[in-house]
C-alpha positions, 0 to 999 in steps of 0.5 A: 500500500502507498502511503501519501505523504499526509499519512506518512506525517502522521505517523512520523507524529504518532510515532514521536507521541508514542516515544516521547510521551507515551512510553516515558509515562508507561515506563514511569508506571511500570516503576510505580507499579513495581515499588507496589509490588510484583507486576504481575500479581496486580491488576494494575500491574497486569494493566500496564504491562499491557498498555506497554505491550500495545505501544510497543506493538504499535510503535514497531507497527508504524517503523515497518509502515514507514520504512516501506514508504 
């Protein structure tokens, strides 16, 4: 699929967000969650870990998406 030129800017932007901000602030929850008490044990634990699963997977998602274009 060709990408025009207004998609592939909107995933370079969606693509920083993730970076710069999204998976700080994951990061920053994940330690909270860890101070808590054991990831996976928790639920709030187990919901972090899979909000960063899906940044991750989106954030690969979009490298792949780009470097195609």
């Amino acid at each position: 699929m060709q990408l025009t030129e207004a998609k592939v800017r909107e995933l370079r932007e969606e693509l920083d967000y993730l970076k710069r901000v999204k998976r700080p602030k994951l990061l920053a929850d994940i330690a909270e969650a860890r101070e808590a008490g054991d990831l996976t044990n928790s639920p709030g634990g187990q919901a972090v870990q899979e909000k960063w699963e899906l940044v991750e997977a989106r954030i690969q998602e979009i490298e792949a998406a780009l470097a195609k274009a």
